[in-house]
N, C-alpha and C positions, 0 to 999 in steps of 0.2 A: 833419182839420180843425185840430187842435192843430199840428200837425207845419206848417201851411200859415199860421197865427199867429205862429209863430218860435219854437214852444215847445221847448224842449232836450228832451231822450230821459231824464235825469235828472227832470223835472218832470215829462212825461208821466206815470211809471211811476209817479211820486207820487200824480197827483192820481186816477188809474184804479188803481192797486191790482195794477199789474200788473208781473213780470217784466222787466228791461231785452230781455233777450235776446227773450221774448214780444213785446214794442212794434216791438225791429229785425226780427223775421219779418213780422211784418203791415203792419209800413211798406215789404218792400222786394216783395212784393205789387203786382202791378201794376192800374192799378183798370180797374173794368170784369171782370177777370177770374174764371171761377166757380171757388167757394170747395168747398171737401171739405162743406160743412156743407151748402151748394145742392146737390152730388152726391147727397149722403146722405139729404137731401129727395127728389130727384126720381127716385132710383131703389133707393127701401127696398123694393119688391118683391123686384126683380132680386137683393140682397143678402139679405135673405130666404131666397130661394129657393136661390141660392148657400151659404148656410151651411148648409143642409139637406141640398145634394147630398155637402158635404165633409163631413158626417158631427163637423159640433162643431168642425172644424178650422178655425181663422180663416186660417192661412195659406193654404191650400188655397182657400178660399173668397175670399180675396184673387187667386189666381191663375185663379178660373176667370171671376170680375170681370174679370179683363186680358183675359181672350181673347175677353172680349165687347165690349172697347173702354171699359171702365168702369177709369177709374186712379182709386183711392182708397187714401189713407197707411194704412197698418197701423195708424196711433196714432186714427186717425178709423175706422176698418173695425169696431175691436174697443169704440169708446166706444160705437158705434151697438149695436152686439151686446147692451150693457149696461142700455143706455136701453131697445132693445124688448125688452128680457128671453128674447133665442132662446135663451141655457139659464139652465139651471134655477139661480135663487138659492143660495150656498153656506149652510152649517148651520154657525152657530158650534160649533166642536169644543167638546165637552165636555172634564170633566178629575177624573179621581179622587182622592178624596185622604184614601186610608183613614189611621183613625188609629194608633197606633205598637202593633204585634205583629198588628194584626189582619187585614197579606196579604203574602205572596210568590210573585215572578213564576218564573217554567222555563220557557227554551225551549231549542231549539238550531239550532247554524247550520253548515251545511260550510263553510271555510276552507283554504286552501292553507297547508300548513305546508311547510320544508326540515329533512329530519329524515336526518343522515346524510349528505349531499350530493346526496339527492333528494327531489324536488317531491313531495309526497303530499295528498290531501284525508283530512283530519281531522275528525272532527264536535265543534266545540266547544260544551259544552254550561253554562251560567251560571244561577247565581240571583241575585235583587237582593230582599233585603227593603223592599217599596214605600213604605214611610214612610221611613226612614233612608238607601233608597238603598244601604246597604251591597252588594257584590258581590264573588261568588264564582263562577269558572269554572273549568274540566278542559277537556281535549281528549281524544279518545278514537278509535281507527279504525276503529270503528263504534259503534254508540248500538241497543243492543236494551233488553229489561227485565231483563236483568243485570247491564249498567253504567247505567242509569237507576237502580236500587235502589244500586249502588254510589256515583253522583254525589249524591242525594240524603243519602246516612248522611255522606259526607263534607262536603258543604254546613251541615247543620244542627250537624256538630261544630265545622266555619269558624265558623257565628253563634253557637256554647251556645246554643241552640235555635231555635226552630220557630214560624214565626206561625201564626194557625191554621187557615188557607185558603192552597193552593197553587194561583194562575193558570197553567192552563196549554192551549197550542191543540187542536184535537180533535186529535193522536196517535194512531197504534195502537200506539203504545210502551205507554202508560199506559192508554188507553181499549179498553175491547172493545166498544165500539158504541156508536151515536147521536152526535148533536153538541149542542153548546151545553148548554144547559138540560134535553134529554132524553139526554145523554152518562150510558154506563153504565159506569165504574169497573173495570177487571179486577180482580176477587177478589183476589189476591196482592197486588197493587198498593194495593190497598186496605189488609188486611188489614198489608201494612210500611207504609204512612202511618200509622195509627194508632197505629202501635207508637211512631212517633215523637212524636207528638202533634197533626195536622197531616192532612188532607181537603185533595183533589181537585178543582177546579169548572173545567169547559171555556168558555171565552166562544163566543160565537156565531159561525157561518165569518164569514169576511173580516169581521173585528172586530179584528184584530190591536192596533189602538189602546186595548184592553181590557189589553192587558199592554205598553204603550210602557217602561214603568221598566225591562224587560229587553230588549228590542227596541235601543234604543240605545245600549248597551254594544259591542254583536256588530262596528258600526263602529269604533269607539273600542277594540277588541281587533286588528283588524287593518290599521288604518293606524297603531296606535302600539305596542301590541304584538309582533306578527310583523313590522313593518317591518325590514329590515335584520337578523335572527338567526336564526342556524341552532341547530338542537338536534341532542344524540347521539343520544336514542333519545324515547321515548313519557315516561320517566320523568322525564328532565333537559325535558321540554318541562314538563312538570304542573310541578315544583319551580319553574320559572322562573318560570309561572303565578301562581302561586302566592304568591311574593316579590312577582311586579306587581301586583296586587291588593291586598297588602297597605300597597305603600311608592308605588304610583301612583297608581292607581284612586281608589284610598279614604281616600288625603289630599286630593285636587284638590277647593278648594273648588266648590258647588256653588249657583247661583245663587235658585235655588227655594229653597234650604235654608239659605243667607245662611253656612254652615258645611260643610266636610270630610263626608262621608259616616260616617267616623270618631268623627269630635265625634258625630254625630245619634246614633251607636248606640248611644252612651253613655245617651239619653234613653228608644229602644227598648227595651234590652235587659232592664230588667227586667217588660215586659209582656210578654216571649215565654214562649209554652209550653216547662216545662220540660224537658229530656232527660233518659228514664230512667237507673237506676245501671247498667243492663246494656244494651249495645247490641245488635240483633241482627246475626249476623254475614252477611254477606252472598258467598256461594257458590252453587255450582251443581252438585248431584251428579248422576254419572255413570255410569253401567256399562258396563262392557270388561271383553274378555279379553284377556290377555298372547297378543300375536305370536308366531312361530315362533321370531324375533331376541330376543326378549325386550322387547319393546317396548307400547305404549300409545299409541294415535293421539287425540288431542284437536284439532280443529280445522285438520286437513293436517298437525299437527306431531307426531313421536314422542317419548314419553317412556321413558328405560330402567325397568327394575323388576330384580331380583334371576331368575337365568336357572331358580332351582330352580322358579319360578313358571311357567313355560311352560303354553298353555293351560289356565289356571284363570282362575276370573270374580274381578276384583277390584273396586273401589268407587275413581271417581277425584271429587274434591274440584276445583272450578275455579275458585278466586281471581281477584280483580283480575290480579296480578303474578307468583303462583304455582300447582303445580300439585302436590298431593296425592295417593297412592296409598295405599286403606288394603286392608288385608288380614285378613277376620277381627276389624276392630276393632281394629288394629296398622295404626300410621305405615310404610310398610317404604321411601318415598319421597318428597321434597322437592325439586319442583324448580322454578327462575326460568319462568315465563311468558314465552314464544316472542311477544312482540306485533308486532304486522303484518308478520311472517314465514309464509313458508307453506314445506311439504314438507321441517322444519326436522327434524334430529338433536338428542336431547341427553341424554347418557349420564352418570350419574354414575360416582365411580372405584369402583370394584369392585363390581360390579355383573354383569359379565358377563367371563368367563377367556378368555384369548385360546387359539384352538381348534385342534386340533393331530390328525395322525391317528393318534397312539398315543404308549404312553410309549416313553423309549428304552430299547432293545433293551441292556441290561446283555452286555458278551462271557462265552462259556460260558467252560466249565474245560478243556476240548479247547484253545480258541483263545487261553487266558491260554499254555498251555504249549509252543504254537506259535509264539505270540511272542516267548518267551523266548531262543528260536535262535538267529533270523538274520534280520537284515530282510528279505530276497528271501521267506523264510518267512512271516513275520508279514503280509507282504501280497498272497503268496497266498492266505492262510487269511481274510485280509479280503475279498478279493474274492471268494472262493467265498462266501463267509456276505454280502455284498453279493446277490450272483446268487439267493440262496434255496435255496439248492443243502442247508443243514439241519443237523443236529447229526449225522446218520450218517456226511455227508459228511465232516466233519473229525475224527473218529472213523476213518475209513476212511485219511486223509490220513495221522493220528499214526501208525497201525498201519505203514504203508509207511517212516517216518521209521524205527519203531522195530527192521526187518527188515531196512534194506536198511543198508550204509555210510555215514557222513556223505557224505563228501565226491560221489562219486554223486548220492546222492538231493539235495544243494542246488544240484548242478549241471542236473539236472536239472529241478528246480524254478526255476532263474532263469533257463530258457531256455524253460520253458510261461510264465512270467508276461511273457515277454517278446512272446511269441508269440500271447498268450491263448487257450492251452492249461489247458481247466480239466475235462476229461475225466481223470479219474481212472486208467481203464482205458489212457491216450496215457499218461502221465505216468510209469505203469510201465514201459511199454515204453522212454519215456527212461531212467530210471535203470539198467535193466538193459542198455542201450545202452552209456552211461556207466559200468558196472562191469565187461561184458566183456572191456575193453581194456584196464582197471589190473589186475583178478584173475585172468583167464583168458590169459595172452602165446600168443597161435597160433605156430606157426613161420612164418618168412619163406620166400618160395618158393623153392625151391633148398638149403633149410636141413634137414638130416637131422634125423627123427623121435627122440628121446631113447628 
């Protein structure tokens, strides 16, 4: 009616309160023509019953509308949804907002790391103290309750202390049974929280919005963090960690907090529980016996030990990073942590002698004097004492040297070594071959008898 007055699209939208762009849809609207909102009248059953069959799905329920011959806009399908209430009213999200020392969050998250120039899933595992926001994460190639007690001692030495409730999801890292509010604490786990200053509490399943303060880090570690870097090992990834958390994370101001995560913990920090003068250490001891090699299997990987230890029980010690052999109450080995390696060698230097089948055979006093000769001598006397042939043998050999002629018996002898001739009893018969024809002169046939 406006539009047929002469009224401008400018004034209209004035004097109706309405959108330019709203006025030119509905003016270009042909009349007479039915409207989404006459649809939406005359067949709220049909859609109804439609959004039931699609199970919540408006799109879905938009297209089974189509195939009934019912065209209705998506922006009109889903107002309708709204107005009859086919689901259920949303819950304004709650919001926690403990005061300073009195919570921190722990979860952890698998992420794809390049460690080395290959792809690996890492478990990264984070705390954020929930008032300040501060955060602290590690990476780890797996996440049991010995790198749990170890990510924990090193967290609360990041903050100088401990708030005095640790959020965390029903785990069987940390929990040995129930959930939420009937979650029962594994003893050990217990018994190192406490140490620290600092209790356990599981929120309810699929509650995860009970610990959002660490929940949205795990993003914000791997589209900004692990974006674009490769690391050498497990230790150069923590140190990197480590640096980002401190010079990234936990500068970036934060909006809630109108200030750096940084600045707040400066407000935090002295309501946190404090850290005892002594930490406790965190290990894992072991019992082995030393291998046949001299070795100590920890986790697919060997460790060397000292070889006089073969087959005795020793005590291994199992650090973060390192790996401990004690003996007796005695250090007897230190060695680097093999991490996400497996069926790995690692031998310190002397430790074990390189093996050999006997000492060497020093030359007798027969064979020292045989060598003194003649070389064709000297290496027959070697190769007899080679053959195993004994110390009678070269005894038997000098004894012939010293009976017969030189010149004979070496010719003789460079013609068995030539031959290999090491029969003793042949060797004679040469020399005596060899001396009948220089000592003994037979007569020439024809030649009268002297």
């Amino acid at each position: 009616m406006l539009r047929a007055q002469g009224r401008t699209l400018r004034e209209i939208s004035r004097m109706l309160g309405l959108a330019r762009n709203t006025v030119r849809r509905i003016l270009r609207t042909p009349p007479g023509e039915a409207r989404d909102d006459a649809k939406i009248d005359q067949h709220g059953g049909e859609i109804a019953e439609a959004f039931v069959k699609a199970r919540g799905n408006a799109v879905r329920a938009q297209e089974l509308l189509a195939g009934q011959g019912i065209e209705i806009a998506y922006s009109s399908l889903t107002r309708r949804v709204r107005e009859a209430e086919l689901r259920p009213a949303k819950r304004r999200a709650g919001e926690y907002a403990p005061g300073p020392g009195a919570e921190m969050q722990h979860d952890t998250s698998p992420h794809r790391v390049t460690i080395g120039g290959r792809s690996v899933t890492a478990q990264c595992a984070s705390l954020v103290l929930a008032c300040s926001r501060r955060l602290f994460a590690m990476y780890f190639p797996r996440f049991t309750r010995f790198e749990a007690k170890h990510f924990l001692l090193e967290a609360v030495r990041f903050m100088d202390g401990a708030a005095s409730v640790c959020i965390i999801d029903n785990t069987s890292v940390i929990l040995a049974g129930g959930s939420g509010a009937d979650a029962i604490v594994a003893p050990e786990m217990t018994a190192f929280a406490r140490t620290l200053g600092f209790g356990f509490r599981a929120h309810r399943i699929n509650h995860a919005d009970r610990k959002a303060r660490v929940e949205r880090p795990f993003h914000y570690l791997d589209t900004n963090f692990l974006a674009a870097r490769e690391f050498r090992d497990f230790e150069d990834l923590n140190e990197q960690a480590l640096r980002w958390c401190r010079e990234v994370a936990n500068q970036k101001p934060k909006r809630a907090l109108g200030m750096p995560p940084e600045a707040a913990y400066l407000i935090e920090k002295p309501h946190l529980q404090a850290l005892p003068d002594v930490l406790p250490p965190v290990y894992e001891p072991l019992a082995r016996d030393v291998d046949l090699h001299g070795y100590v299997s920890v986790e697919t990987n060997r460790y060397s030990v000292p070889e006089r230890l073969v087959g005795k029980p020793v005590t291994v010690h199992k650090y973060l990073t390192r790996i401990e052999v004690w003996y007796r109450g005695a250090l007897i080995a230190n060695h680097a942590r093999q991490i996400g390696e497996r069926d790995a060698r690692h031998k310190l230097p002397g430790h074990h002698s390189v093996p050999h089948r006997g000492k060497a055979q020093q030359p007798v006093a027969e064979q020292l004097l045989l060598n003194d000769e003649h070389p064709a001598l000297a290496g027959y006397a070697a190769a007899i004492k080679q053959r195993g042939r004994g110390l009678q043998t070269l005894r038997r050999l000098l004894e012939l040297k010293r009976t017969y002629p030189a010149e004979p018996f070496l010719a003789a002898v460079e013609q068995a070594l030539r031959y290999g001739l090491f029969d003793l009893g042949r060797l004679e018969a040469l020399i005596l071959k060899f001396a009948a024809g220089e000592f003994f002169r037979l007569p020439e046939q024809g030649e009268d008898n002297a």
